[in-house]
N, C-alpha and C positions, 0 to 999 in steps of 0.2 A: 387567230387564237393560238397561245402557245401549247407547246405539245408541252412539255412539262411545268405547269402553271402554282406559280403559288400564291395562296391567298392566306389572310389573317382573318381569325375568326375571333371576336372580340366579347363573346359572351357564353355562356357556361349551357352545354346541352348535348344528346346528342344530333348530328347531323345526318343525313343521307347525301351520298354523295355519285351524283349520276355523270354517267362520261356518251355523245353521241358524238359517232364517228360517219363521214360522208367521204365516199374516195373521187375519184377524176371523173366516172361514169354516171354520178349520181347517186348509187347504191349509199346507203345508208343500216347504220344497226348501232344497237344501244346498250346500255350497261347501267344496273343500278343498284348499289350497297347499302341495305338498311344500318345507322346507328354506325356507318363509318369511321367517321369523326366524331371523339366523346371530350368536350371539354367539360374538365369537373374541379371543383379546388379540394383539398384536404382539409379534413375537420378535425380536427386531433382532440380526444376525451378518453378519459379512462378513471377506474376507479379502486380504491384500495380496499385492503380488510380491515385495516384498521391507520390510524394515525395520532395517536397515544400512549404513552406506555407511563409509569411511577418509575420504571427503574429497565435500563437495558440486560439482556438484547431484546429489540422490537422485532418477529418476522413479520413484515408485510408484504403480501401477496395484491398484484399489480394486475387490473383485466385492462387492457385496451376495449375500448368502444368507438374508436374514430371512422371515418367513410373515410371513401375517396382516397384510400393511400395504399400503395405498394410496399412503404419500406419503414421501419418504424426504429427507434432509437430512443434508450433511456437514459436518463441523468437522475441518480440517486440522491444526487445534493451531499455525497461525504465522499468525491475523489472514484466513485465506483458506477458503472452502465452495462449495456445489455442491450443487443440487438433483437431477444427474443421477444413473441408476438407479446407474453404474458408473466413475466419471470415474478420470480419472488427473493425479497431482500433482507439480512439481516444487517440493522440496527448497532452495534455494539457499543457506542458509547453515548454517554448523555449528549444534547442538544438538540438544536433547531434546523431544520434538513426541509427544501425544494424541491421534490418528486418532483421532474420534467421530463416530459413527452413531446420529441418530436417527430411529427409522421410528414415523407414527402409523396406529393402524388406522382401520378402516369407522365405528364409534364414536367415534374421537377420543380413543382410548386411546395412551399414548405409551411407549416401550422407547426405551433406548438401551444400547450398550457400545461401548467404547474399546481401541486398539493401541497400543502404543508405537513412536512411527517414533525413531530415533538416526544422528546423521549427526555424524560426527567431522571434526575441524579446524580450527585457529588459529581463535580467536574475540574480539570487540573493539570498541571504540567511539572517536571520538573528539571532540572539542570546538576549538572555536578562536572567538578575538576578537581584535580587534572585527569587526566584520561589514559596517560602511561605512565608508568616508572616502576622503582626496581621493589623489590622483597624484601620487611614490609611495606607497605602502600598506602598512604592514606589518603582519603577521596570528601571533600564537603560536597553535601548536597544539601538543596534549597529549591522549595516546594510554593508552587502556586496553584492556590485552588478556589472552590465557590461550593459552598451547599455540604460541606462535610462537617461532622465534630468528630471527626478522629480518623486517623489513618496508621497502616502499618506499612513498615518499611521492609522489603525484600533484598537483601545486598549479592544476591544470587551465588552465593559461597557458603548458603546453609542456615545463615545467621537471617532472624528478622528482629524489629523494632516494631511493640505498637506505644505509640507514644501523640501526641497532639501537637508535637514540635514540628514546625515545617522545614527546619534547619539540622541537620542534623551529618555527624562526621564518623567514619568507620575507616577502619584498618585492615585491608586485606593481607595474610599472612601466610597463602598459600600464592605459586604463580600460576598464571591462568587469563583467562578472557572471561567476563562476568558482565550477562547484560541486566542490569537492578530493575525494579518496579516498587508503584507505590498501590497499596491496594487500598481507598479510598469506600468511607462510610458515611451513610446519612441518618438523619433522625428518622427514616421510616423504614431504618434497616438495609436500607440496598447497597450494596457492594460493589466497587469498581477497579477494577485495576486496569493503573496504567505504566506501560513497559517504556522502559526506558528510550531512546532514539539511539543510543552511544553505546560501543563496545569500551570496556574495562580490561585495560591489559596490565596484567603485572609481570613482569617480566622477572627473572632470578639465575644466578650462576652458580654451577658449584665444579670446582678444581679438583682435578686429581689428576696423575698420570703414574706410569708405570715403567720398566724397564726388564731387559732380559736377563739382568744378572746384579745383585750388588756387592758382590765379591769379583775381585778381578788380580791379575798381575799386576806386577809394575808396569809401567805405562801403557795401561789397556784401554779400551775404549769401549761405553756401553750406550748401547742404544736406548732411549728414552721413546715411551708411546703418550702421548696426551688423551689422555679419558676423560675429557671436560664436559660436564650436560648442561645444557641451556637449551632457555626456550626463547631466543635471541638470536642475533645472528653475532657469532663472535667476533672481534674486530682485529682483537692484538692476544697473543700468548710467548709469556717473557719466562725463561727455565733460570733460574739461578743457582748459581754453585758454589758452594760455602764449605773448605775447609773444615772438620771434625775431628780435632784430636782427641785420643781415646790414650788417657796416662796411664 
């Protein structure tokens, strides 16, 4: 018999598992483990507080009820999870989302099952270029959506649009970085806004510099200081000198 023996156990329970030892003289003694070996699979269930909403945010609070498992992991179905026994999740934008549980057992055996969460309400995206240039700036956006009759336009410089237009073009006239959103309506009143993906940079220069003297000798020499402000990185600065006769 081997001293360190392994066996495969091919069916789910527990075991006892007992060890008798005999040495050279005959002597004998023995050993026995109730529930040793526990072969079990994981059953992964859980359930929520709700899975419906007319209009987001949905919070839904999540209870696990699975056996058999040590380690648990969520899958919210919008990009977002949670290793907690029982977390709770907010919803924020309209659509159709897979609650998914999966629980692994003591073995390393893995279960999972899935909810459907549904959260209704104007849904949408939108685009716009260009994305840099100088003061002022003008930017077209163009707007895809489902389930709205009317939307307003945020160009995040102060200014908004409500308008039905999904196209629509603006003028930034300040420099700056401006991330826009569209905040989107439906016929049962609910409200969504959606933020843009893209920063907005306008960039602007303005010129000036100074010097320590503009009165001078004959052939004197003045030092010139550059006080140029941007929110750029500058590239080139050209000083020129122009003759001023004064009759």
């Amino acid at each position: 018999m081997d001293k360190d023996p392994v066996h495969p156990y091919e069916k789910t329970g527990a075991y006892i598992v007992s060890l008798l030892a005999t040495d050279q003289y005959g002597c004998k003694d023995s050993v026995s483990k109730n529930t040793y070996i526990d072969i079990s699979i994981p059953r992964a269930l859980f359930f929520v507080s709700d899975s419906f909403s007319t209009c987001p945010p949905l919070l839904v609070k999540f209870t696990d009820s699975s056996s058999n498992y040590r380690s648990v992991k969520w899958d919210f179905g919008d990009g977002n999870s949670s290793t907690l026994e029982n977390p709770s999740h907010y919803y924020t934008l309209p659509g159709i989302y897979f609650a998914k549980l999966i629980v692994t057992g003591p073995g390393g055996c893995v279960d999972s099952t899935r909810q459907r969460i549904n959260v209704r309400g104007p849904r949408g995206s939108f685009s716009y270029v260009p994305l840099q240039g100088c003061n002022p700036f003008n930017v077209k956006f163009i707007a895809t959506t489902l389930d709205r009759i009317s939307f307003t336009w945020d160009f995040s410089d102060g200014t908004t649009i409500a308008t039905n237009d999904s196209i629509v073009s603006h003028t930034y006239t300040s420099a700056g970085d401006y991330v826009p959103k569209m905040i989107l309506s439906d016929i049962t009143g609910c409200t969504v806004p959606i933020v843009g993906t893209d920063t907005i940079r306008v960039k602007d220069i303005s010129a000036n510099f100074s010097s320590e003297s503009i009165y001078v000798l004959r052939f004197g020499f003045v030092n010139f200081h550059d006080s140029t402000i941007s929110n750029d990185l500058i590239t080139e600065l050209a000083l020129g000198f122009r003759r001023w006769r004064i009759q």
